[in-house]
ZAMARGU-4260 file (C-alpha; in steps of 0.2 Angstrom, whole numbers, plus 5000, padded with zeros to 4 digits):
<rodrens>
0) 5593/5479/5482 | 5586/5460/5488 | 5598/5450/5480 | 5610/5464/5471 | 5628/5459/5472
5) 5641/5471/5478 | 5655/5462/5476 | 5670/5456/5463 | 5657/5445/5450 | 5672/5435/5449
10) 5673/5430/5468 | 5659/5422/5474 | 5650/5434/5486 | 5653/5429/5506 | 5634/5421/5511
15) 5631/5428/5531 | 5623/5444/5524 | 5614/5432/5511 | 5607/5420/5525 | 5600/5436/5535
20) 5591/5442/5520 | 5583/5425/5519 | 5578/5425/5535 | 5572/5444/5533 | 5559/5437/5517
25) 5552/5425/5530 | 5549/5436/5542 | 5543/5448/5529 | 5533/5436/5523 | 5525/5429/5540
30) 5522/5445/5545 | 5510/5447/5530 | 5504/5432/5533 | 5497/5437/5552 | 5492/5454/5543
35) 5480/5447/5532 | 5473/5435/5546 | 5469/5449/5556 | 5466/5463/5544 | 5447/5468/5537
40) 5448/5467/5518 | 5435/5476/5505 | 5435/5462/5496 | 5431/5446/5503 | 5414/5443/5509
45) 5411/5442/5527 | 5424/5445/5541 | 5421/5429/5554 | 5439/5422/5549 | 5447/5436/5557
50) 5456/5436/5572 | 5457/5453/5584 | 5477/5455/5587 | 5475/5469/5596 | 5466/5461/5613
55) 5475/5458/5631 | 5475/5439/5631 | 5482/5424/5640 | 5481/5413/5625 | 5496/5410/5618
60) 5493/5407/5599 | 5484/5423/5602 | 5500/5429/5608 | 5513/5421/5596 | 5503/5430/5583
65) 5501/5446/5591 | 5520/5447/5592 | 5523/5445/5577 | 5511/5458/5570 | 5522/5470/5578
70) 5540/5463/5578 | 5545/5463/5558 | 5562/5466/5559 | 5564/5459/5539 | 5561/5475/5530
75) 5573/5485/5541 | 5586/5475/5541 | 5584/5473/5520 | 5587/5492/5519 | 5602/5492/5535
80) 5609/5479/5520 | 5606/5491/5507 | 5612/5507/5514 | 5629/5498/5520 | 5632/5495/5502
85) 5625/5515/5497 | 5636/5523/5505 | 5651/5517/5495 | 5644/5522/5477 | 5643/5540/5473
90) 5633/5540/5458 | 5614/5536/5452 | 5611/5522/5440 | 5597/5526/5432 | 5596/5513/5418
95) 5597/5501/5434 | 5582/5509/5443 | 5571/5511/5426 | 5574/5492/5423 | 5569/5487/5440
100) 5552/5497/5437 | 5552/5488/5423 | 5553/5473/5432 | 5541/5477/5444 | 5528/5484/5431
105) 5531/5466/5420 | 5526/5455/5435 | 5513/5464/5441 | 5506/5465/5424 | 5507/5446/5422
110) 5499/5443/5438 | 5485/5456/5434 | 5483/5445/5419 | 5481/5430/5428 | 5471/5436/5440
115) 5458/5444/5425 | 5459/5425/5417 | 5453/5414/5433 | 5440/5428/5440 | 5435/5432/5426
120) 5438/5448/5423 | 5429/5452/5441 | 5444/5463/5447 | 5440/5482/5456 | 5444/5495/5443
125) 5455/5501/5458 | 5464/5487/5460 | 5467/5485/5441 | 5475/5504/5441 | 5486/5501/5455
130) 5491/5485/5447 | 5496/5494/5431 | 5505/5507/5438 | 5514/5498/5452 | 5527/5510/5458
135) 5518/5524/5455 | 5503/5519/5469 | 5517/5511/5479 | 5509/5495/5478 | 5524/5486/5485
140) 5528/5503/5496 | 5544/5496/5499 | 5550/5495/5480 | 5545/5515/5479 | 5555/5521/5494
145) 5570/5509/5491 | 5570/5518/5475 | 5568/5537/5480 | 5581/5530/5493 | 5592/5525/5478
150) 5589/5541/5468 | 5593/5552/5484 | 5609/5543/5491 | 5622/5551/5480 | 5615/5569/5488
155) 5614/5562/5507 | 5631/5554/5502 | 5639/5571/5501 | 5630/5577/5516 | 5636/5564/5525
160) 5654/5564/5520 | 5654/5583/5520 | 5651/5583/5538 | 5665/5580/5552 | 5661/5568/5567
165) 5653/5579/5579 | 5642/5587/5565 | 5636/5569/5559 | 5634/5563/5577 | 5622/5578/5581
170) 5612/5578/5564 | 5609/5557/5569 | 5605/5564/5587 | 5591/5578/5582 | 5587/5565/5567
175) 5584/5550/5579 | 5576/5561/5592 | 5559/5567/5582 | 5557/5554/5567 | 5562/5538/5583
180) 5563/5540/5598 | 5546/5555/5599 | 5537/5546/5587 | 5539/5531/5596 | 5525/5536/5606
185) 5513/5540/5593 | 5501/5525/5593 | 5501/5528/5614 | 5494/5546/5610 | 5482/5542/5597
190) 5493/5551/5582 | 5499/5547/5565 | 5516/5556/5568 | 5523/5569/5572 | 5537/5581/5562
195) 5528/5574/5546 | 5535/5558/5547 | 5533/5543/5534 | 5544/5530/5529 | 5555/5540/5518
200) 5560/5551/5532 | 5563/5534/5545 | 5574/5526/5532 | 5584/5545/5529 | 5587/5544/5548
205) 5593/5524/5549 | 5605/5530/5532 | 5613/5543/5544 | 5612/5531/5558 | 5622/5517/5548
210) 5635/5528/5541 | 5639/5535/5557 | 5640/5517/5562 | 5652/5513/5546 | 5663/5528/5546
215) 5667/5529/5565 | 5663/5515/5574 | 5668/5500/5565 | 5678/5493/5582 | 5659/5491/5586
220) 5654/5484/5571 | 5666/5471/5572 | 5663/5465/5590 | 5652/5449/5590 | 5652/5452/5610
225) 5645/5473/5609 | 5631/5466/5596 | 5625/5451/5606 | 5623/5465/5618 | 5614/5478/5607
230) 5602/5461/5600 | 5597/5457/5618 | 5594/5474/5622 | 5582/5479/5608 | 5575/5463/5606
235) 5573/5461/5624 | 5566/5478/5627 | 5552/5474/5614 | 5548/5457/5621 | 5546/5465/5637
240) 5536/5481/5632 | 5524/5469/5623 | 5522/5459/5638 | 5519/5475/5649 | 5508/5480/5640
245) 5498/5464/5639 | 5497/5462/5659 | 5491/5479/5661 | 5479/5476/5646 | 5472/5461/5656
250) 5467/5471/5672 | 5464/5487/5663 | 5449/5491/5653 | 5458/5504/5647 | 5472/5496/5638
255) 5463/5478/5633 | 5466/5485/5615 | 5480/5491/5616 | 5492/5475/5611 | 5497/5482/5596
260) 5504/5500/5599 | 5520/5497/5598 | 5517/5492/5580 | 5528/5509/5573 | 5542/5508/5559
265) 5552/5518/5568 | 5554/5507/5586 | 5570/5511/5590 | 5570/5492/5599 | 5570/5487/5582
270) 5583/5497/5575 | 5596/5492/5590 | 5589/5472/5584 | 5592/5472/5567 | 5609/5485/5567
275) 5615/5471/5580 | 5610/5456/5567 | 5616/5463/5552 | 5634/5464/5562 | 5634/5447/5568
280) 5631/5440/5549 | 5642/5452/5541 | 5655/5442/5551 | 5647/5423/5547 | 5662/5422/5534
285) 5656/5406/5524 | 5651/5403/5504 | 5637/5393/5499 | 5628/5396/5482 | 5614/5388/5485
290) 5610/5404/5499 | 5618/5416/5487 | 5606/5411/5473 | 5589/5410/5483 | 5595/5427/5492
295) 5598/5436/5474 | 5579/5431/5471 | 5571/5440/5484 | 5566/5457/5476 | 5556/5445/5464
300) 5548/5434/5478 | 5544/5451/5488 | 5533/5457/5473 | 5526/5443/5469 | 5520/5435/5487
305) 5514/5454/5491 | 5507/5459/5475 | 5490/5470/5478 | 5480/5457/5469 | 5485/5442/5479
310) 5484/5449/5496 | 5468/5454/5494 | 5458/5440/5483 | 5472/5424/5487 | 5477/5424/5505
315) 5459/5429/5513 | 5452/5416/5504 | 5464/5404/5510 | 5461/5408/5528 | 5443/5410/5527
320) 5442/5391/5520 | 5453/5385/5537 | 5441/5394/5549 | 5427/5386/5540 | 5434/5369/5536
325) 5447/5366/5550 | 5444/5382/5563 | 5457/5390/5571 | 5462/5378/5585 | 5481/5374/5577
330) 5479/5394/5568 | 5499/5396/5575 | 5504/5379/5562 | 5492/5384/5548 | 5500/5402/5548
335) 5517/5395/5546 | 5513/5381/5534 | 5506/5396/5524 | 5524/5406/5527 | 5533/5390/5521
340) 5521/5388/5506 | 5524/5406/5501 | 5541/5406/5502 | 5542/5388/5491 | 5532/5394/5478
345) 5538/5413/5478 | 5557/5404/5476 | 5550/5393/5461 | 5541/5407/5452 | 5559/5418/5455
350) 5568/5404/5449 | 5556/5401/5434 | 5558/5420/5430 | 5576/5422/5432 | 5580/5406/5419
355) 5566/5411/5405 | 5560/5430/5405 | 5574/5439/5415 | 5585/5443/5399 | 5572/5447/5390
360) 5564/5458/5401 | 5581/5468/5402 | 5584/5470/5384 | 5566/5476/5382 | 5570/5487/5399
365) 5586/5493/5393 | 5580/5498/5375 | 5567/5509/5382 | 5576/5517/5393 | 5589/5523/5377
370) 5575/5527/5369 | 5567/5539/5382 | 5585/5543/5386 | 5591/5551/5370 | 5570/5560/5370
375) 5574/5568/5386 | 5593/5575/5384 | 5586/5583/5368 | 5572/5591/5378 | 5583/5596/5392
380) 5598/5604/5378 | 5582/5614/5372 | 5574/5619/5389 | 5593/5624/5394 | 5596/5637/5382
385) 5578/5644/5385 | 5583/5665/5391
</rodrens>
C-alpha cells in the first residue's frame, strides 16, 4: 500500500521510492485542495468563493491552478509503486486487507464522531452513511480499488506470467488502445467513456503495462538517460496540450471552457510522466528514516485529509473565509499554505495514530477477522458438500 514495506524488516528500506510517494501525497493533496476551490459543494451555503478553472485565461494564478486540476500524477504513481511490488507475490492476504478496512472504517468513524460533536449533530444522513460504510461507498475511491486491485492480482499474476512476450505485448497494446489512448479523447467528445471504462479497468491496463515494463524491459528501467526522456516527453506533451488548448480557448468561443478536457485518468502523458519518475527514484539509492517513517504514513494521511466529511464541511469553509476576508488576489499562496497545512497536521494525526491506537486497532482487526474466518469455512465445508 502507501507506506507497506516490501523489504527485509531487518534492513532498512532504500528511501527514493519513499521520497516519490511523499511528493505523490502532496500533489495528491494540492490537487484536492484546487478541487475543492473550484468545485460547487451541496453543502456550503453560497457559491461566490469559487473559482471557474475551466476558462481560457491569461491570468496566471488562474493558470497555475488550472494546471494542476488536471495534472495529479500522485495517485498514479502510488499504484505504478504498488503494482511493481504485486507482481512478486502470488497470493491474497486477506487478514491484511480485512484490517485495512478496518482501518479505514475506525478513522472514518472517529472523524464522523467528531464531526457529529462540533456540528452538532447537523450532518446529511448521506454523509453519515457513507461515513459508516467507508469502503463500501468508496468514500476514499482509491482505498476501494487498490483493494479489488489487491484481491484480483494473484489471478492477473498468472495471466501475466502465463503469457509469452509477444502475447503480453499485444494484450498491453489492445489494453492501452481502448481503456488510454481512445478514451483519451472522451472529454473532447462530450462522453464518459467508452469500452465501459472506470478506474478499475485503467489501473488493470497500467498493471499489464508495468509488468511488461518489469519482465522485459528492465535495460530501460534502469536508464536514468531513457526516463529523463520519457518524463520530458509526457510531461511535456501535457504542458503543451494544455497551453494549446488555452490559446485557442482565447480566440475561440468555442473552446473558452474547455481548459479542463484533458482532465482523464487515463492520459497516457501522464502514464509516460510517472512510469519515468517512479524509475528515476527507484535508482535514488540512499537511506533516511525520517522519509521512510512519514512515507509509511501515507495511507493514514490519504484518509484522513480526504475523508467525505472534511472535504465537504472543513475545506469549503476555509476558502470561503479567505475570499471574504482576504479575496483571492495571493489565491495561488493561500492554496499552498492550505497544502502545507494539510500535510502538517495529516503527518501529526498519522503519527499520533500510529503510536497510541494502531496496535489496538489490529488486535481488534485481527480478532474479528478469525472470528468471521472460522464462521465462513464452516459455511463454505456445508455449502460444498451441497448435491
Amino acid at each position: 500500500m502507501f507506506g507497506a514495506n516490501h523489504s527485509n524488516v531487518k534492513k532498512m528500506r532504500e528511501s527514493g521510492i519513499e521520497l516519490l510517494k511523499l511528493i505523490a501525497i502532496l500533489d495528491i493533496m494540492l490537487g484536492h485542495c484546487i478541487q475543492t476551490l473550484s468545485s460547487e459543494n451541496p453543502y456550503v451555503a453560497g457559491s461566490e468563493y469559487i473559482m471557474d478553472l475551466s476558462a481560457a485565461t491569461n491570468n496566471m494564478q488562474n493558470l497555475f491552478l488550472s494546471f494542476f486540476r488536471i495534472f495529479l500524477p500522485g495517485v498514479l504513481i502510488f499504484f505504478i509503486c504498488v503494482s511493481w511490488f504485486l507482481l512478486e507475490s502470488n497470493s491474497t492476504d486477506f487478514k491484511r486487507i480485512f484490517y485495512m478496512i478496518s482501518e479505514i472504517w475506525f478513522i472514518s468513524v472517529a472523524i464522523l464522531i467528531v464531526m457529529l460533536v462540533v456540528r452538532t449533530g447537523d450532518i446529511q444522513p448521506g454523509l453519515i452513511l457513507s461515513s459508516l460504510f467507508p469502503s463500501t461507498f468508496a468514500t476514499n475511491w482509491y482505498m476501494t480499488c487498490y483493494i479489488l486491485i489487491y484481491l484480483l492480482h494473484p489471478i492477473l499474476n498468472g495471466l501475466i506470467y502465463g503469457m509469452d512476450k509477444k502475447r503480453h505485448f499485444r494484450c498491453v497494446a489492445i489494453l492501452s488502445g481502448l481503456y488510454i489512448f481512445i478514451n483519451y479523447f472522451k472529454n473532447i467528445i462530450g462522453k464518459s467513456g467508452f469500452f465501459f471504462t472506470n478506474w478499475l479497468v485503467t489501473w488493470i491496463t497500467v498493471y499489464f503495462i508495468v509488468a511488461y515494463m518489469k519482465i522485459y524491459l528492465m535495460e530501460f528501467c534502469n536508464s536514468t538517460k531513457a526516463n529523463l526522456r520519457l518524463f520530458m516527453f509526457g510531461a511535456g506533451g501535457h504542458v503543451f496540450l494544455f497551453i494549446l488548448t488555452d490559446i485557442i480557448g482565447l480566440y475561440t468561443p468555442m473552446m473558452k471552457n474547455k481548459l479542463l478536457i484533458w482532465n482523464v485518468e487515463c492520459s497516457p502523458f501522464y502514464i509516460m510522466a510517472c512510469i519515468a519518475m517512479f524509475n528515476l527514484f527507484r535508482r535514488f539509492k540512499f537511506q533516511s528514516k525520517g522519509i521512510n517513517y512519514v512515507s509509511s504514513l501515507t495511507l493514514i494521511m490519504y484518509i484522513t485529509h480526504e475523508n467525505i466529511l472534511i472535504r465537504n464541511y472543513i475545506r469549503p469553509y476555509i476558502f470561503k473565509y479567505i475570499y471574504e476576508q482576504f479575496g483571492y488576489d495571493f489565491i495561488v499562496l493561500w492554496v499552498l499554505i492550505i497544502t502545507v497545512l494539510t500535510f502538517i497536521i495529516s503527518f501529526i494525526l498519522g503519527a499520533f495514530y500510529d503510536i497510541f491506537l494502531k496496535q489496538s486497532v489490529k488486535r481488534i482487526s485481527d480478532m474479528v477477522f478469525e472470528c468471521i474466518k472460522k464462521k465462513y469455512l464452516k459455511l463454505e465445508a456445508r455449502i460444498i458438500k451441497l448435491k
